[in-house]
C-alpha positions in Angstrom: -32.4 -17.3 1.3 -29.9 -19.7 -0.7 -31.1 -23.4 0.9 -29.4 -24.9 3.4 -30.2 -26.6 6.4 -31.9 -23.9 8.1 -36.1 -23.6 7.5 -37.6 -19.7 7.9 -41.0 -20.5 7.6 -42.2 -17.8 10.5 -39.7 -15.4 9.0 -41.2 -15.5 5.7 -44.4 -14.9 7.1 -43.1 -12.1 9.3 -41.1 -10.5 6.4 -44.8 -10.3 3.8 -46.5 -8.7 6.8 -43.8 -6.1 7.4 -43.7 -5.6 4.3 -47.3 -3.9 4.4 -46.1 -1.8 7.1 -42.5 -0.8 6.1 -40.8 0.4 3.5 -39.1 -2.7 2.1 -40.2 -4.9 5.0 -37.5 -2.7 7.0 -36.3 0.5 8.8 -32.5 0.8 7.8 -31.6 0.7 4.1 -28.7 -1.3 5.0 -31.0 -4.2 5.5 -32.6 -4.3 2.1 -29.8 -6.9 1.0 -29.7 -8.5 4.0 -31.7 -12.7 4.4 -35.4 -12.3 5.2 -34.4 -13.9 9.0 -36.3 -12.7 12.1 -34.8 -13.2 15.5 -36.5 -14.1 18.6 -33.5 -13.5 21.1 -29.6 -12.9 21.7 -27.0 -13.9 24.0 -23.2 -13.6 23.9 -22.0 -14.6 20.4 -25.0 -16.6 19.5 -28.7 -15.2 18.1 -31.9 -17.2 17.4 -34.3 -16.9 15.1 -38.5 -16.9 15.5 -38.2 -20.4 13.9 -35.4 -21.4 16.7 -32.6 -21.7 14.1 -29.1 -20.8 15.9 -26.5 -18.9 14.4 -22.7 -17.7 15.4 -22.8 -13.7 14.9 -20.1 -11.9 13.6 -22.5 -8.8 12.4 -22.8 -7.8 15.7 -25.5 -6.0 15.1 -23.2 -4.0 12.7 -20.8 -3.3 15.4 -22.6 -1.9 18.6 -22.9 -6.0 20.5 -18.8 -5.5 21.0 -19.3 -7.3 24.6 -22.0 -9.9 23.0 -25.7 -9.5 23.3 -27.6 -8.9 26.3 -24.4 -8.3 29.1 -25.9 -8.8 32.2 -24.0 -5.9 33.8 -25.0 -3.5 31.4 -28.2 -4.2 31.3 -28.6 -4.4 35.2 -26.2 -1.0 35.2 -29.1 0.7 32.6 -32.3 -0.6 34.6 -31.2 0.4 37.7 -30.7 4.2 36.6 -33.0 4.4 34.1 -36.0 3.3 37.6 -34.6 6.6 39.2 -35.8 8.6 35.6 -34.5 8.4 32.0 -34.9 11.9 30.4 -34.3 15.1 32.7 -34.0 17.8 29.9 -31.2 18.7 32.4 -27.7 17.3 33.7 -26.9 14.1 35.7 -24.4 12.5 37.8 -24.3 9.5 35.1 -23.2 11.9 32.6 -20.4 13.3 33.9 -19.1 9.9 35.1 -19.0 8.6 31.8 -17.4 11.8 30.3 -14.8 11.4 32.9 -14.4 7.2 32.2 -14.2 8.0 28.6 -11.5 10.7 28.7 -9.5 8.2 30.7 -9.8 5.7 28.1 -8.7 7.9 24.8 -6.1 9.5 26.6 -5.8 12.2 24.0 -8.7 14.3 25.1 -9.9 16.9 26.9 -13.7 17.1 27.3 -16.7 15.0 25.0 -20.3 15.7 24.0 -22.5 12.4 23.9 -25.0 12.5 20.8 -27.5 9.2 20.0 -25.6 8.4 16.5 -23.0 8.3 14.8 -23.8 10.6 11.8 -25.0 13.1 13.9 -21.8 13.4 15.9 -19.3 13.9 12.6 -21.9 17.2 11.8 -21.2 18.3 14.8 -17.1 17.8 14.2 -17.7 19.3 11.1 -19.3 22.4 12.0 -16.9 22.7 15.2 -13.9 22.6 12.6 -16.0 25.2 10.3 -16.2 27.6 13.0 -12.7 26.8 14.6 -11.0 27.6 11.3 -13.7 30.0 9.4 -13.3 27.6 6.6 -15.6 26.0 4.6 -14.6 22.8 2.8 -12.8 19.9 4.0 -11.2 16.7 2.5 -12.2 13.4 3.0 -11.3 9.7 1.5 -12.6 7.3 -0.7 -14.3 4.0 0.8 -15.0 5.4 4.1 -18.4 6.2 5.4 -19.8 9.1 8.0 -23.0 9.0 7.7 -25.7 8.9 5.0 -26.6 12.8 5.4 -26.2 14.4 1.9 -22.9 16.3 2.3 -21.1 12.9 3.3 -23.1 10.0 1.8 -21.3 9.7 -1.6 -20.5 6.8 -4.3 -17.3 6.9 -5.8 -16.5 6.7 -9.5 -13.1 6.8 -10.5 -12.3 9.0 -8.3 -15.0 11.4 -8.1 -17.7 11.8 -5.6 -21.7 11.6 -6.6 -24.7 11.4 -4.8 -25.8 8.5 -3.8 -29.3 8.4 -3.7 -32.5 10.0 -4.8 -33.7 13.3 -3.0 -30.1 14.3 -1.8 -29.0 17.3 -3.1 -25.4 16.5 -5.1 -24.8 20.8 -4.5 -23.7 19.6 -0.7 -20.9 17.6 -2.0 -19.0 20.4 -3.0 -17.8 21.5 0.4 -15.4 18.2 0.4 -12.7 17.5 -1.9 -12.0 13.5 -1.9 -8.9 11.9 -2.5 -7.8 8.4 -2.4 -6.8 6.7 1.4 -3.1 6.4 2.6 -1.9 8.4 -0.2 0.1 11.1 2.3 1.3 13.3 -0.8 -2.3 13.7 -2.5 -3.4 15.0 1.0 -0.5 17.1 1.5 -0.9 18.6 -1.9 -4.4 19.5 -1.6 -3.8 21.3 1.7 -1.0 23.3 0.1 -2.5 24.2 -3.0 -6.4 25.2 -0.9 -6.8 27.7 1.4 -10.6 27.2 2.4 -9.8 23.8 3.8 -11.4 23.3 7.4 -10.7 19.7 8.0 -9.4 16.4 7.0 -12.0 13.9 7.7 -11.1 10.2 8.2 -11.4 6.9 9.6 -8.3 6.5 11.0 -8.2 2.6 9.9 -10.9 1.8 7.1 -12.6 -0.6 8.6 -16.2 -0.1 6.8 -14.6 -1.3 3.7 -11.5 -4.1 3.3 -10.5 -3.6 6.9 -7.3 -1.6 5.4 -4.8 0.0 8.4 -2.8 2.9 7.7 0.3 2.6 6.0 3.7 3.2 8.4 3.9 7.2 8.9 0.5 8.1 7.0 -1.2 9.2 10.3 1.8 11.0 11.2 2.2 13.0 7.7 -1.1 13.7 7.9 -1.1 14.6 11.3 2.2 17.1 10.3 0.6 18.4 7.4 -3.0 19.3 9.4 -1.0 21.2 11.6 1.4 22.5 9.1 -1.6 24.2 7.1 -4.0 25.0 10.6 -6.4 22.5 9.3 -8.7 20.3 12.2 -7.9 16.4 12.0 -10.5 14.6 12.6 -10.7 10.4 12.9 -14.2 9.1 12.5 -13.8 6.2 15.1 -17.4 5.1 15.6 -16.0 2.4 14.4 -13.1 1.1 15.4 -13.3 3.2 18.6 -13.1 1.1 22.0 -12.9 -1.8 19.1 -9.3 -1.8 18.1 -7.7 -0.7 21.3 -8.9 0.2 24.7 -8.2 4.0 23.3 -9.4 3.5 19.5 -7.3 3.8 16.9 -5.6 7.0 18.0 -4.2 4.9 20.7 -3.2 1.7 18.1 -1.3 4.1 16.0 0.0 6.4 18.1 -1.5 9.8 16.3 -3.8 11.9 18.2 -6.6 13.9 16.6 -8.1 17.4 17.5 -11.3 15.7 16.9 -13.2 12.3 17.0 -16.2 10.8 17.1 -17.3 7.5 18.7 -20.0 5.0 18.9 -21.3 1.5 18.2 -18.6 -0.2 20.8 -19.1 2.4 23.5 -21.8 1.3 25.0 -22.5 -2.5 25.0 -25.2 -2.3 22.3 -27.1 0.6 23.6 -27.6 3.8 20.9 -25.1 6.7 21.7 -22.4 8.8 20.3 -19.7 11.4 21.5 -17.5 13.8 19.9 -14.4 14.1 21.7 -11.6 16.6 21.4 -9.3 19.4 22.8 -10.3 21.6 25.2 -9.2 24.6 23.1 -11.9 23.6 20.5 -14.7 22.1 22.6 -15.1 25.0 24.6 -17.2 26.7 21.8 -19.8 24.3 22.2 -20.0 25.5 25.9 -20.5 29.1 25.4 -22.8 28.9 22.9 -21.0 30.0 20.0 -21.5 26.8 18.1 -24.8 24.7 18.4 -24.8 21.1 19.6 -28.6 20.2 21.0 -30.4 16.7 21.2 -33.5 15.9 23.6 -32.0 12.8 24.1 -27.9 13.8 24.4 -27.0 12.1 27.5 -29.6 10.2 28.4 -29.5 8.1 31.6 -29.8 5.0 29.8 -27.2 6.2 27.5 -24.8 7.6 30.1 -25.2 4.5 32.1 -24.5 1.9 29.5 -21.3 4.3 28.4 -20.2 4.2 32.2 -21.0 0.2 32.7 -18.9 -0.6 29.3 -15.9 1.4 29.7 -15.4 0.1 33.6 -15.7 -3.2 32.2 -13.2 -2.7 29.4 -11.1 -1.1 31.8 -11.5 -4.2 34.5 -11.1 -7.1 32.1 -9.9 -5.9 28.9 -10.4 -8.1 26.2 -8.3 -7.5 23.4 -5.7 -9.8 23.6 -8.4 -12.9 24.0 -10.6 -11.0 20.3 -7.2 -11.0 18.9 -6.3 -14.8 19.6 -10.0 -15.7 18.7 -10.0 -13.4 15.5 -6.7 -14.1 14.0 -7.2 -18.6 14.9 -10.8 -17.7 12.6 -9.4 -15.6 10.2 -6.7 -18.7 9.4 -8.9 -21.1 10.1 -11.2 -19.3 7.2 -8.7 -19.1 4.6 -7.8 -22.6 4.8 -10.8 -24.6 4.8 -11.0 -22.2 1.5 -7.9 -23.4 0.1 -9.3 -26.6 0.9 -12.5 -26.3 -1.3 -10.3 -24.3 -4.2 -11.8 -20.8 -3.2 -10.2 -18.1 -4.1 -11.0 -16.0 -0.6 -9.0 -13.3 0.8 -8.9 -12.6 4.2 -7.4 -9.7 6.1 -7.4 -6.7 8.7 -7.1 -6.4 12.1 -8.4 -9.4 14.3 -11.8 -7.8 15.9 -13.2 -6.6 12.7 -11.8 -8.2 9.6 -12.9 -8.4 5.7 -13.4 -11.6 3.8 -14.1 -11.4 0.0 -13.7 -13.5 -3.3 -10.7 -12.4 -5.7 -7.2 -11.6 -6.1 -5.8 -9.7 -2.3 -4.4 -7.7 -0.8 -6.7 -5.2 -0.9 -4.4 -2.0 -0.1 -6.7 0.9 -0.6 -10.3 1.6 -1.8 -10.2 1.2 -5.5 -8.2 -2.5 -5.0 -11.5 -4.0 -3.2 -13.1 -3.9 -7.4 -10.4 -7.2 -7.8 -12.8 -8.6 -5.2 -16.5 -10.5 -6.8 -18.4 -8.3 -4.6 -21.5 -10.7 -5.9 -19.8 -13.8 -5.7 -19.4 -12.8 -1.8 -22.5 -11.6 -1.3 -24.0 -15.2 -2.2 -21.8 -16.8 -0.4 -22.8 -14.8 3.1 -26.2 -15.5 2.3 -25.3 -19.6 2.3 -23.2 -18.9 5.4 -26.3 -17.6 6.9 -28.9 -21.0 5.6 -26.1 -22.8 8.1 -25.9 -20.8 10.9 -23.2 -18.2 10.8 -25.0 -14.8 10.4 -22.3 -12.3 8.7 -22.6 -9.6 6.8 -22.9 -9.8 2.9 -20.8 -6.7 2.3 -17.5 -8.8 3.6 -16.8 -7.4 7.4 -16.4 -9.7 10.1 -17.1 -8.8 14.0 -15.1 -10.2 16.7 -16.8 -9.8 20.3 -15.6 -10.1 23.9 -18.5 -12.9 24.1 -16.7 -15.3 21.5 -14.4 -17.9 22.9 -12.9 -21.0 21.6 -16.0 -23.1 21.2 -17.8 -20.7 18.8 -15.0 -20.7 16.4 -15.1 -24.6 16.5 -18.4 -24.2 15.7 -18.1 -22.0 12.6 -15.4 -23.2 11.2 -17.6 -26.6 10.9 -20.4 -24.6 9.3 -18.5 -22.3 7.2 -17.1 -26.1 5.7 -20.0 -27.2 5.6 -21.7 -24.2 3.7 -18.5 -24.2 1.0 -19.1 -27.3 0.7 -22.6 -26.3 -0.7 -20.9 -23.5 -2.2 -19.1 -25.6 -4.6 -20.7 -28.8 -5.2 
């Protein structure tokens, strides 16, 4: 970790003993990168370390903590169903009340089918569109993520997809055709020109990369043009789903899919997914005709945090008070900058915004390369030595836990840490 105030001492010794025990001292690749820090506990917008080091989160636990950590009434909503049995290998009341909460919230759809994570829920879009359509291939965008399964985890090089890591077979990349993000003729060309296209595969706002939103009419032409051709939309909203609106994104922009799949924000930190969609196309999953199984689908714990999150969204929605709180941090971030003579660009919607080092806007996938990706990367790492634990590929996490005191708080360490930055 870059010096700073902070001392890890127990971390360190932590890290060298998990390191004989896992692979890389971890058990997410993501995390290979990330400061040898250990926490003890979390609560609401803050975490602490096994050393008793404090630190402001905006990682948020890469998304799922979007009420804070540790809620009270999810938690007390998960322990007192989870007493009564956790695991029936059969249906429960739970279940169909969150269903029921969450088709309320999206507005858009008809029936859902709750998974554990996110990349297993956009195979099971996928395959739904595949037999829907009796098509194979589908398109899908440059920058955004859906999984690190080999026919979606990719690296992009001008333009064209690879493999991206050892052991994945590159063969399973050829059912998707990419194409560069907000770029409305490239899509409809491709769709008019193939006839073997099943879906068009998205996030619906790019949040895992430059927090970029859809240019004015690009949901809707694509929307046009999927329905023009009888191809399956699908928006990948684990995660900006229940983040960005009370509805997703489909509800922020006004476009509604056939298909999407949630996660992360649904369910106050606890592990499930859902695929949600039209009745028309769902109901294949219920007679059988196209497999969706999972021991652990719908657990009680899962189907109870689900229920306990989306009442409580519903109840006291926080949106407008992550918007204040993100867009007062997000200024308050580029101007202790200018301050210090950084060159750091800052943009995207308030709850989850992108920070990064170069010459912005960053309009589309191939514009975040004017950003020092390395330069940033350090600079997280110094954010973390002084107490404000972010991620070091440039996405900032806004929670319903933060309030006015926390970004006080890290604006005063982010000074402090530029100051280290550039002395």
């Amino acid at each position: 970790m870059t010096s700073g105030p902070y001392q890890t001492e127990q971390s360190a010794d932590l890290r060298s003993r998990a390191k004989r025990v896992l692979p890389g001292g971890v058990n997410s690749n993501v995390r290979l990168l990330a400061p040898a820090v250990f926490f003890d506990h979390g609560s609401g917008s803050r975490l602490v370390d096994i050393d008793g080091n404090d630190y402001v989160d905006y990682l948020l636990g890469q998304g799922p903590n979007f009420l804070g950590h540790a809620p009270d009434d999810i938690l007390d909503a998960v322990d007192a169903a989870s007493r009564r049995g956790m695991v029936y290998g059969a249906q429960h009341r739970l279940e169909v009340e969150a269903a029921e909460l969450m088709i309320d919230a999206l507005g858009w759809a008809n029936q859902v089918r709750f998974g554990v994570s996110g990349t297993e829920s956009v195979q099971a879009a996928l395959r739904l569109a595949r037999a829907v359509t009796g098509r194979t291939r589908f398109v899908r965008f440059e920058g955004h993520y859906h999984g690190w399964l080999d026919n979606v985890l990719v690296t992009v090089s001008d333009g064209r997809a690879a493999a991206a890591s050892a052991g994945q077979l590159a063969s399973h990349l050829d059912d998707s055709v990419m194409l560069p993000w907000n770029d409305l003729p490239a899509v409809e060309r491709v769709l008019a020109d193939h006839d073997d296209i099943a879906a068009v595969l998205m996030e619906p706002v790019m949040l895992n990369a430059g927090s970029i939103e859809p240019r004015p009419g690009y949901l809707e032409g694509v929307r046009k043009a999927c329905d023009s051709h009888g191809v399956v939309l699908i928006f990948d909203e684990v995660i900006s789903g229940f983040r960005v609106a009370p509805g997703g994104a489909a509800q922020r922009y006004g476009v509604a899919p056939d298909l999407a799949t949630y996660g992360k924000a649904m369910a106050g930190g606890w592990p499930v997914s859902a695929l949600a969609g039209t009745a028309e196309m769902m109901k294949r999953f219920g007679t059988g005709e196209v497999n969706h199984s999972g021991t652990f689908n719908a657990s009680v714990m899962a189907c109870a945090a689900t229920a306990a999150t989306l009442r409580r969204l519903s109840a006291d929605p926080p949106y407008d008070r992550i918007t204040e709180l993100g867009r007062r941090l997000m200024d308050g971030l580029s101007e202790l900058a200018g301050g210090h003579g950084l060159d750091l660009n800052v943009q995207g919607v308030p709850m989850a915004f992108h920070a990064g080092f170069g010459d912005g806007p960053v309009t589309d996938y191939r514009s975040l390369g004017r950003l020092d990706a390395d330069a940033y990367a350090a600079f997280a790492h110094t954010l973390i030595a002084h107490g404000v634990w972010v991620a070091g590929r440039g996405i900032w996490y806004l929670s319903a836990a933060h309030d006015d005191q926390d970004i006080d708080e890290t604006l005063e360490r982010v000074d402090t840490a530029m100051k280290a930055t550039v002395s």
